[in-house]
FIGUTI-432575 format. One record per residue (C-alpha): y, z, x. Coordinates in steps of 0.2 Angstrom, whole numbers, padded with zeros to 4 digits. Layout:
+-------+-------+-------+
!    py !    pz !    px !
+-------+-------+-------+
!     Y !     Z !     X !
...
+-------+-------+-------+
END
This chain:
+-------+-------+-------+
!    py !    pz !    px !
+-------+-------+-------+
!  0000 !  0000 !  0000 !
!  0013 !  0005 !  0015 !
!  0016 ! -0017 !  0015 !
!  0016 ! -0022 ! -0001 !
!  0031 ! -0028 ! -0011 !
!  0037 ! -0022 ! -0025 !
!  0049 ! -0034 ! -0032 !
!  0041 ! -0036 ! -0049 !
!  0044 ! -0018 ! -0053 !
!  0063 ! -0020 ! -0048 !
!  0067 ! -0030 ! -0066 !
!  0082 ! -0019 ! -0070 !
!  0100 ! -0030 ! -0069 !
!  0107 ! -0020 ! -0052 !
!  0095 ! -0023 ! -0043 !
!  0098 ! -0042 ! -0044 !
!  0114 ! -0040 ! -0044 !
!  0115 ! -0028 ! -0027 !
!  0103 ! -0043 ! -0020 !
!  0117 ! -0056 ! -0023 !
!  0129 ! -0045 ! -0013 !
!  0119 ! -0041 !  0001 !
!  0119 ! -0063 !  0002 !
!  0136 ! -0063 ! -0001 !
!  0144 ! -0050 !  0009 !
!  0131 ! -0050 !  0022 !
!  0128 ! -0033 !  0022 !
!  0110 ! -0023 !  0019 !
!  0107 ! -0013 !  0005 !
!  0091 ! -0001 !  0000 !
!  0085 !  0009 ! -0016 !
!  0079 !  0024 ! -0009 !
!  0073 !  0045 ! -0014 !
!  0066 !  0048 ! -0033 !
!  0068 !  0033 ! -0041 !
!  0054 !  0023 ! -0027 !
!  0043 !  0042 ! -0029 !
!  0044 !  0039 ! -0046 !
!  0040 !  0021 ! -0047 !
!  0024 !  0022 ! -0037 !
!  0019 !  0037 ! -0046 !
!  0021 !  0027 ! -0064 !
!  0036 !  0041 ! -0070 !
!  0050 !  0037 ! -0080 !
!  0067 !  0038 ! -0068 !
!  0085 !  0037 ! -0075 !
!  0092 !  0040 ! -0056 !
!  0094 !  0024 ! -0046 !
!  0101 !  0029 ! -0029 !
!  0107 !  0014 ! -0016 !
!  0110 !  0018 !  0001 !
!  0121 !  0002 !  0009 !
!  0123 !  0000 !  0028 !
!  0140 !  0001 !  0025 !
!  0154 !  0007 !  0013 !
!  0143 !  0012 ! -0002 !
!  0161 !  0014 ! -0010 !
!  0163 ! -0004 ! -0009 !
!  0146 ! -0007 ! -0013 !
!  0149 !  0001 ! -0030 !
!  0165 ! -0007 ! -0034 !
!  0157 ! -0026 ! -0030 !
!  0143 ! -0022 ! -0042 !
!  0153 ! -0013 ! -0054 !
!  0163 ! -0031 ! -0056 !
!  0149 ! -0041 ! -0058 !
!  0141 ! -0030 ! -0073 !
!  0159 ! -0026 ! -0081 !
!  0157 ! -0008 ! -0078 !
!  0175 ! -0002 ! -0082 !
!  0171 !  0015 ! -0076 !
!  0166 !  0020 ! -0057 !
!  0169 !  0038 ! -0050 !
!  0172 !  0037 ! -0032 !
!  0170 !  0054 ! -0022 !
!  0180 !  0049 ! -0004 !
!  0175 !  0066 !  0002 !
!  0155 !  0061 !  0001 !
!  0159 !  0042 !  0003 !
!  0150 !  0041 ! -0013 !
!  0152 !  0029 ! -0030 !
!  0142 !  0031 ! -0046 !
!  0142 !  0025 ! -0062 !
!  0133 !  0024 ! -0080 !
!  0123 !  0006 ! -0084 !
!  0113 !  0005 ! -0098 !
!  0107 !  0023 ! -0098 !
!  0104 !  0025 ! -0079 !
!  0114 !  0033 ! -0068 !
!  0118 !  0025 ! -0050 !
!  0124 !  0031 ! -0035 !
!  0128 !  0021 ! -0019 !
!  0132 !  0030 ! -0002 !
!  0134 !  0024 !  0015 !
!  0120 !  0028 !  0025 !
!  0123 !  0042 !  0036 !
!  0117 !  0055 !  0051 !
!  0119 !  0074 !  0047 !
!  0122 !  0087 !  0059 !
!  0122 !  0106 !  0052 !
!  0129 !  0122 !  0058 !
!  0118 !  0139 !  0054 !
!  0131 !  0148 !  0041 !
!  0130 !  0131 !  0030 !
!  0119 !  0119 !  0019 !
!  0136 !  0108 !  0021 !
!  0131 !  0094 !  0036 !
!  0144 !  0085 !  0046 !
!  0141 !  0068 !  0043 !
!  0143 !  0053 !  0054 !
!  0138 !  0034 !  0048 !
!  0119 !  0030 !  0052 !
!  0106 !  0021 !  0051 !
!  0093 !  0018 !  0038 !
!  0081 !  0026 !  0047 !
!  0094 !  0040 !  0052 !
!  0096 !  0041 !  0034 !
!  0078 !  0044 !  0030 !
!  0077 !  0057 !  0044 !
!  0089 !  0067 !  0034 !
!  0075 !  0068 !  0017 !
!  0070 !  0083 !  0012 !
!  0052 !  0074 !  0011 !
!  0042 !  0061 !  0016 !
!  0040 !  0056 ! -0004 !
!  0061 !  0058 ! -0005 !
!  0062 !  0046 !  0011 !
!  0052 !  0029 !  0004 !
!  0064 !  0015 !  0001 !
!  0063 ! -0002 ! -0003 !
!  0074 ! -0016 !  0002 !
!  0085 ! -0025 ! -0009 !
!  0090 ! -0039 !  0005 !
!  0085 ! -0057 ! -0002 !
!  0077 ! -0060 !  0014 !
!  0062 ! -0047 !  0010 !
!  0068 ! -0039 ! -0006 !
!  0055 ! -0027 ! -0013 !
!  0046 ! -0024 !  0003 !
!  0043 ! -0004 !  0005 !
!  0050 !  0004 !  0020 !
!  0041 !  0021 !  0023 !
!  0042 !  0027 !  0041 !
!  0034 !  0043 !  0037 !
!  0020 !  0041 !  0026 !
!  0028 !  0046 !  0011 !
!  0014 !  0034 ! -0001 !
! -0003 !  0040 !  0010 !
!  0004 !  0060 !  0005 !
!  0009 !  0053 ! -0014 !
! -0009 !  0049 ! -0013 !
! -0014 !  0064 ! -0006 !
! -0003 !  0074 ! -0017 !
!  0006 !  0082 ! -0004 !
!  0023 !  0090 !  0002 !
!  0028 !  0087 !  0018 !
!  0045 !  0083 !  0026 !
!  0048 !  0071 !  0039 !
!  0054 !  0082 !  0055 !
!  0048 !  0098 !  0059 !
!  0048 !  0109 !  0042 !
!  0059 !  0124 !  0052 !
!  0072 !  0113 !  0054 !
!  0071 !  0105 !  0039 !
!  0070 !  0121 !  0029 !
!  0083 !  0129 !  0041 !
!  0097 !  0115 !  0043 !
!  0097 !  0115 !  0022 !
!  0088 !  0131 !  0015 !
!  0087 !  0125 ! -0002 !
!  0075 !  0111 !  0002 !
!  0064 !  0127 !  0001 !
!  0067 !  0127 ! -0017 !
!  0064 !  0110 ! -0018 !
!  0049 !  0110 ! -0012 !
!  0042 !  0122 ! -0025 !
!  0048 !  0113 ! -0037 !
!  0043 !  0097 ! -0033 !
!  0026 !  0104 ! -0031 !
!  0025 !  0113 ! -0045 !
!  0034 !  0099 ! -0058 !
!  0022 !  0084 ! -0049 !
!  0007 !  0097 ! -0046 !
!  0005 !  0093 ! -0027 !
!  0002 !  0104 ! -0014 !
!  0014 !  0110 !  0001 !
!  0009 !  0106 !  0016 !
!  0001 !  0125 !  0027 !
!  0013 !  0121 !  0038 !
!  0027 !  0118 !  0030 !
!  0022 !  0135 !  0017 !
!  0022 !  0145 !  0033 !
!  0043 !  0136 !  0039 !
!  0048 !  0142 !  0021 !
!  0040 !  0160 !  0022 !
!  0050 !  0161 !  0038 !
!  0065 !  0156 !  0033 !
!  0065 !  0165 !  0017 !
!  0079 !  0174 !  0020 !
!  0092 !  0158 !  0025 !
!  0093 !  0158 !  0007 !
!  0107 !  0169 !  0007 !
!  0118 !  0154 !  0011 !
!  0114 !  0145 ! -0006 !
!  0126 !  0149 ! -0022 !
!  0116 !  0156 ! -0035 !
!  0120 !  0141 ! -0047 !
!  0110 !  0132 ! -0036 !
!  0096 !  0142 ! -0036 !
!  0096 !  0146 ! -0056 !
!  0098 !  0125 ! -0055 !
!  0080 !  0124 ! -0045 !
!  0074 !  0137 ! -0056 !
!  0077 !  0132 ! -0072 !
!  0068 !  0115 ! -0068 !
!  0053 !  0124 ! -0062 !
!  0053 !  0136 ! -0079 !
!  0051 !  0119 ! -0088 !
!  0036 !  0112 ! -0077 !
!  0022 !  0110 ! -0087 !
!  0015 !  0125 ! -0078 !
!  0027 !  0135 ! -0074 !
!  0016 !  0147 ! -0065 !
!  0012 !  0136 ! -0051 !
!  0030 !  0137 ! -0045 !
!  0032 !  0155 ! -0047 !
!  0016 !  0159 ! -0036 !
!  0023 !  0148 ! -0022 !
!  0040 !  0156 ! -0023 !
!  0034 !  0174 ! -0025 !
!  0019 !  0170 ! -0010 !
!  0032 !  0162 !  0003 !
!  0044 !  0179 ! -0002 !
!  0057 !  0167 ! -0010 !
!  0057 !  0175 ! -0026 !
!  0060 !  0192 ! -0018 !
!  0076 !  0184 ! -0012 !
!  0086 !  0182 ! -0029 !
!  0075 !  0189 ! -0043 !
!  0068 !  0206 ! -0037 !
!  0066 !  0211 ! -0054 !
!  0053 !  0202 ! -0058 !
!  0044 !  0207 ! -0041 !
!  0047 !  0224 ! -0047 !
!  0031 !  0218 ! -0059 !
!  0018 !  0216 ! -0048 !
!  0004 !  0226 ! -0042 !
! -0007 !  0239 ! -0052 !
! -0007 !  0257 ! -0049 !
! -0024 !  0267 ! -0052 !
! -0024 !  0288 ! -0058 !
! -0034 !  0298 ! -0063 !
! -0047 !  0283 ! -0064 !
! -0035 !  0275 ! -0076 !
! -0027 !  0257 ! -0072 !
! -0012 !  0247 ! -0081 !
! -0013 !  0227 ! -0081 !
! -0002 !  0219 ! -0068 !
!  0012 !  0213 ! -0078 !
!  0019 !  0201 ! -0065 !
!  0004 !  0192 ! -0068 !
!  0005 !  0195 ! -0084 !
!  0023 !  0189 ! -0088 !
!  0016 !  0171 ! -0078 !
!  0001 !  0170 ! -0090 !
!  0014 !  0173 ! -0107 !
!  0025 !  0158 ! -0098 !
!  0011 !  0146 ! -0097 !
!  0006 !  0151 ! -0114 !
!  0021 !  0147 ! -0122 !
!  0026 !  0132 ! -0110 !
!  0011 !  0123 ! -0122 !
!  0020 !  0124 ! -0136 !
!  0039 !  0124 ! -0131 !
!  0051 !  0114 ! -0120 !
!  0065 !  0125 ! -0125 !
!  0071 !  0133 ! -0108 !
!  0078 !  0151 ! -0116 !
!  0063 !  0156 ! -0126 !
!  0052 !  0153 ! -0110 !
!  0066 !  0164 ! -0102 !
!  0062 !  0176 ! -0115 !
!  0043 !  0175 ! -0110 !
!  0050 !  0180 ! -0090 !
!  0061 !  0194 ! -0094 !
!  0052 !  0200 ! -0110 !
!  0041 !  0216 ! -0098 !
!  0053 !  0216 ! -0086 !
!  0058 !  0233 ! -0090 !
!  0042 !  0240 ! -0087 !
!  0044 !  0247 ! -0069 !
!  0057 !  0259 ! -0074 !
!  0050 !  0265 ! -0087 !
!  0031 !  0267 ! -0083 !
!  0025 !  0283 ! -0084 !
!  0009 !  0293 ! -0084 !
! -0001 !  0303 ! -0098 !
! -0014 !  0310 ! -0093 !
! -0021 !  0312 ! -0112 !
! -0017 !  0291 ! -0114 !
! -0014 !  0282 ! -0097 !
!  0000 !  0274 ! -0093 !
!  0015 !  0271 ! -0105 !
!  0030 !  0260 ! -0104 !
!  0038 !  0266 ! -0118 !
!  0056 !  0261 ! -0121 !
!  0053 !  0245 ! -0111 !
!  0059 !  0233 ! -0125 !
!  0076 !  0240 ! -0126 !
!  0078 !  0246 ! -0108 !
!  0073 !  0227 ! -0106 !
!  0087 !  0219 ! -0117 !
!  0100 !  0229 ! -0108 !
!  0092 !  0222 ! -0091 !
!  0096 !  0204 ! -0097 !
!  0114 !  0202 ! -0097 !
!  0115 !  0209 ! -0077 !
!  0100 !  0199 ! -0072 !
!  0108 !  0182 ! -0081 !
!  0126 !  0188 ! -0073 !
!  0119 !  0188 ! -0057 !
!  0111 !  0173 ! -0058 !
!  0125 !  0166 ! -0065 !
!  0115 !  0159 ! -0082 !
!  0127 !  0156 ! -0095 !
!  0133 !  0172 ! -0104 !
!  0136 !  0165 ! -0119 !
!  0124 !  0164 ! -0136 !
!  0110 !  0158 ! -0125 !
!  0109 !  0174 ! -0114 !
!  0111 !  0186 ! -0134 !
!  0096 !  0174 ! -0142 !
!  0085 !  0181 ! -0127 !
!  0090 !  0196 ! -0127 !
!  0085 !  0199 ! -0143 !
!  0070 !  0191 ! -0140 !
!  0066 !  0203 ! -0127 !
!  0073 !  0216 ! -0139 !
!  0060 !  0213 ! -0156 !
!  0047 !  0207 ! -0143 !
!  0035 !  0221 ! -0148 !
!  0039 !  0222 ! -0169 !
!  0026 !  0209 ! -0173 !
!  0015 !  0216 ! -0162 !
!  0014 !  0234 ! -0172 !
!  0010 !  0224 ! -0188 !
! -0004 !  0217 ! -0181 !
! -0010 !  0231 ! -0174 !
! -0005 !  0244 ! -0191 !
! -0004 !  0241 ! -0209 !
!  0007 !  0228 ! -0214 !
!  0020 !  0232 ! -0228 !
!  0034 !  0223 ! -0235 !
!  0046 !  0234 ! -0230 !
!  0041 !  0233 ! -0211 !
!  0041 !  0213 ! -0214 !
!  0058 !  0213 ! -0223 !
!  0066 !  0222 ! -0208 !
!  0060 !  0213 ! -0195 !
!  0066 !  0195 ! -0205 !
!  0083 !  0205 ! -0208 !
!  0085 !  0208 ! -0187 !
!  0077 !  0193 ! -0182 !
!  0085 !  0180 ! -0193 !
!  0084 !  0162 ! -0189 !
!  0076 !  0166 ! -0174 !
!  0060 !  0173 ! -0181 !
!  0050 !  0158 ! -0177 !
!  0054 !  0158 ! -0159 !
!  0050 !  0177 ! -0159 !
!  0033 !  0173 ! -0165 !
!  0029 !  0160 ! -0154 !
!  0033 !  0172 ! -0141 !
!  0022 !  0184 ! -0146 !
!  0008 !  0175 ! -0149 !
!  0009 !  0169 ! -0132 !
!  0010 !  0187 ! -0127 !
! -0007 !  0190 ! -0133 !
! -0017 !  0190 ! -0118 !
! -0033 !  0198 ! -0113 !
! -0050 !  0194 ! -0103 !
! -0059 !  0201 ! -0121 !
! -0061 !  0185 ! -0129 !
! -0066 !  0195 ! -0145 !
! -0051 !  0205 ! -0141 !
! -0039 !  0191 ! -0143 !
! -0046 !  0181 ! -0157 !
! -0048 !  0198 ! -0167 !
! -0028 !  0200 ! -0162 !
! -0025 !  0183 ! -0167 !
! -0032 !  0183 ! -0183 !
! -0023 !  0198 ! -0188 !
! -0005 !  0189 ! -0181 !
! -0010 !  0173 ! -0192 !
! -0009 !  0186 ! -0206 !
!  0007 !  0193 ! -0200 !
!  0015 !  0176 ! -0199 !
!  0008 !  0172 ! -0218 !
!  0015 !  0190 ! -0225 !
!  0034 !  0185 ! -0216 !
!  0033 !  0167 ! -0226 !
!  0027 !  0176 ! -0243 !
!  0040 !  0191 ! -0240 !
!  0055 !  0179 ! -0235 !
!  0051 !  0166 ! -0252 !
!  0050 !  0182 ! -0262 !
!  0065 !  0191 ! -0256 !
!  0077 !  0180 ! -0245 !
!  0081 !  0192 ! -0235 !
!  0082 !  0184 ! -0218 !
!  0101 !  0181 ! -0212 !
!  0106 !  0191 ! -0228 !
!  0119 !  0201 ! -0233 !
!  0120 !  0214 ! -0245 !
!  0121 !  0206 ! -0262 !
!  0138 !  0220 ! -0265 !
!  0152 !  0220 ! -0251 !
!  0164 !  0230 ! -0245 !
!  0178 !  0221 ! -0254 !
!  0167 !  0224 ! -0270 !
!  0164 !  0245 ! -0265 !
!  0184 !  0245 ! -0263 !
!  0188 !  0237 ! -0279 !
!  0176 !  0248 ! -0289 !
!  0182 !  0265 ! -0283 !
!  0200 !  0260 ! -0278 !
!  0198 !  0264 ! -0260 !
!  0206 !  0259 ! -0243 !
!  0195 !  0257 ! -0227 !
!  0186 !  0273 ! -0226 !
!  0167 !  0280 ! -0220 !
!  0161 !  0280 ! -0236 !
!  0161 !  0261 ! -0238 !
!  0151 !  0258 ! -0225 !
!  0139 !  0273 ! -0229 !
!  0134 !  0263 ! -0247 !
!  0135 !  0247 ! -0238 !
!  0120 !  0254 ! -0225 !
!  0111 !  0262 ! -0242 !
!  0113 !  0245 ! -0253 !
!  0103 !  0237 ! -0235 !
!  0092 !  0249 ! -0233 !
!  0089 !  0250 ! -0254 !
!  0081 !  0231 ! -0252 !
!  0074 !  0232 ! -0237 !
!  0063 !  0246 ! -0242 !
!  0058 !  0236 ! -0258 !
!  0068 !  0251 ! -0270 !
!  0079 !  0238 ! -0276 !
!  0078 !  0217 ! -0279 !
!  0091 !  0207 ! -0268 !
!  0101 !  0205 ! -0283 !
!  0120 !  0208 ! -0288 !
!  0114 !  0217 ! -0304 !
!  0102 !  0230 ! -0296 !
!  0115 !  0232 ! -0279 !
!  0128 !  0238 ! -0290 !
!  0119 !  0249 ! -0301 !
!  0111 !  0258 ! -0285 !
!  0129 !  0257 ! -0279 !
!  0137 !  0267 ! -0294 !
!  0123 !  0282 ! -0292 !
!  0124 !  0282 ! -0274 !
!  0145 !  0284 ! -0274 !
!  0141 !  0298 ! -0288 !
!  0132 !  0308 ! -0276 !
!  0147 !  0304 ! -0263 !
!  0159 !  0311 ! -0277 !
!  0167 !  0295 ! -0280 !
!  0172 !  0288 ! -0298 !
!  0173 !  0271 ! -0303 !
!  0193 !  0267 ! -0309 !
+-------+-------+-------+
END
């Protein structure tokens, strides 16, 4: 494969477009990285990059003409040029050398060579490029063997992986997540450069690390990536929270599972029946309270009591520090986290309506998600176990559906409001209106009164008579 051609796979418009330049200009131009990876390995690509011997800014403009782009973004600092074309995004760069200093991933950068623009891959996959010269368009150039290790399914850069993984510490990341995303293997040497320069890490912003992470929580195992990050001591780097979760500890002849391994096998779980990335953030942080509150009984073993709400107050400074977005994403999983363990005591207790009518009432819209989270929480090496727990959730998830067509009381709001309470008894704001608010709530969440206007208000009117109020 390392001579063959591949111009008939290079049908889109640019590519015969950059062609023409290359003849016209006499100048040599090369797509190059993840769009050649993901070409050979059959995966759809919406990332063309073309590195020109050359001004790649130029480049850009000349094609940009010839398809009528109107729009180009030129970044003069990078000597880069991109712009949209039928749904793909192209970049065009000069080819370059880079030269780096120990306290930055930032490179000095000096116009190059293709090959001096290979050297500077992150991976021999990353390096492959073909030519887009009319004189051998579509020929492969791969100096590294980038296609014999996309055969093997291996992760390997092209220098030596220390200086690879020192000169730009987030190629580490990288790594993981290529792995992990195409589910190849990292090369033993190249595992042993990133456990031993773990610690360069401190140089990346964490948006850049949440960015790398992020894509590895959306693999279709996630799992993979997070034993490669936690076994080459990555993870301990920016997420020693979760670390915190590892390991079991044995008294008095009584264990506790190990919930680092644990919170992986809940990911997986749920990665099979969601993409979305918050509720598979839910599923990471969902035990993560569970060091600081395990404790020990000698009567019932080890307890973690609390964890759920310990846990959601975790959340905010674990997404702040990792510089997730603080907004309506991080307050979905936290409540997540925070309900995480209410379906779990109706499966294991008796069921009543008023239980179910509560949890609909806190969880809301989000109910769904909170169950699919919990059914992946359902892990055990008792097969019996879990099917006898999973038939008693199925039955769970039944009584919410009968409860909410019954009642309606998800999302809802007590059929008499405060404006109402005011009216009746001629009050300004005062505790007592929220104190029959609370007691109207709690009235139809218990199942003593219908969610209905009718019922409210009469319960309403005895209520405020043992408040000593009178109705004007």
């Amino acid at each position: 494969m390392k001579n063959s051609n591949l111009s008939q796979h290079l049908k889109h418009p640019v590519f015969k477009v950059a062609s023409q330049i290359c003849q016209e200009r006499g100048v040599q131009a090369f797509v190059i990285g993840g769009y050649v990876r993901d070409l050979l390995l059959d995966r759809p690509s919406k990332d063309i990059d073309i590195v020109v011997l050359g001004s790649g800014m130029d480049f850009a403009q000349a094609c940009a003409e010839v398809l009528r782009v109107k729009k180009v973004s030129y970044f003069k600092n990078y000597g880069t040029a991109q712009f949209k074309y039928k749904e793909l995004e192209i970049e065009f760069v000069g080819a370059r050398k880079e030269s780096y200093t120990r306290d930055s991933r930032n490179p000095v950068v000096e116009d190059g060579t293709l090959t001096d623009d290979q050297n500077r891959r992150d991976f021999t996959i990353n390096a492959l490029a073909i030519s887009l010269d009319p004189s051998n368009f579509g020929e492969l150039i791969d100096p590294f063997g980038g296609v014999e290790d996309l055969e093997k399914k291996m992760i390997r850069t092209p220098l030596a992986p220390t200086q690879t993984y020192s000169d730009d510490p987030l190629r580490m990341l990288r790594a993981i997540r290529f792995a992990t995303q195409l589910e190849f293997q990292i090369e033993n040497s190249s595992l042993q450069a990133i456990k031993e320069n773990a610690s360069r890490l401190e140089i990346i912003s964490r948006e850049r690390i949440s960015e790398e992470l992020n894509k590895i929580i959306l693999a279709k195992i996630p799992s993979r990536g997070f034993k490669l990050l936690f076994s080459t001591n990555l993870l301990q780097q920016f997420f020693p929270e979760l670390v915190a979760l590892y390991g079991v500890d044995i008294q008095d002849g009584k264990s506790h599972k190990d919930n680092f391994y644990h919170t992986l096998e809940v990911l997986d779980n749920i990665a099979e029946h969601t993409s979305d990335l918050w509720l598979r953030w839910a599923a990471i942080l969902h035990d993560i309270a569970k060091p600081p509150t395990k404790r020990f009984d000698p009567q019932i073993g080890w307890t973690f009591h609390g964890h759920e709400e310990i846990g959601a107050r975790m959340v905010p400074k674990i997404f702040k520090k990792l510089k997730l977005p603080l907004d309506h994403k991080m307050r979905y999983v936290q409540k997540l986290v925070r309900l995480h363990l209410r379906p779990i005591a109706l499966v294991k207790g008796h069921v009543t309506d008023s239980a179910v009518r509560r949890l609909l009432f806190e969880a809301g819209d989000d109910i769904e998600d909170l169950m699919t989270l919990c059914n992946a929480d359902i892990t055990s090496k008792n097969e019996f176990k879990v099917q006898k727990f999973r038939k008693n959730f199925d039955a769970v998830s039944q009584k919410l559906k009968d409860v909410e067509q019954k009642d309606h009381v998800r999302n809802f709001q007590p059929p008499v409001s405060g404006e109402v309470i005011m009216k009746t008894f001629d009050l300004g704001p005062c505790a007592e209106i929220g104190t029959l608010k609370t007691q109207i709530k709690d009235a139809i969440l218990e199942g003593v009164i219908p969610n209905e206007y009718e019922a409210a208000y009469a319960f309403m009117l005895g209520k405020a008579k043992e408040l000593g109020l009178q109705p004007v």
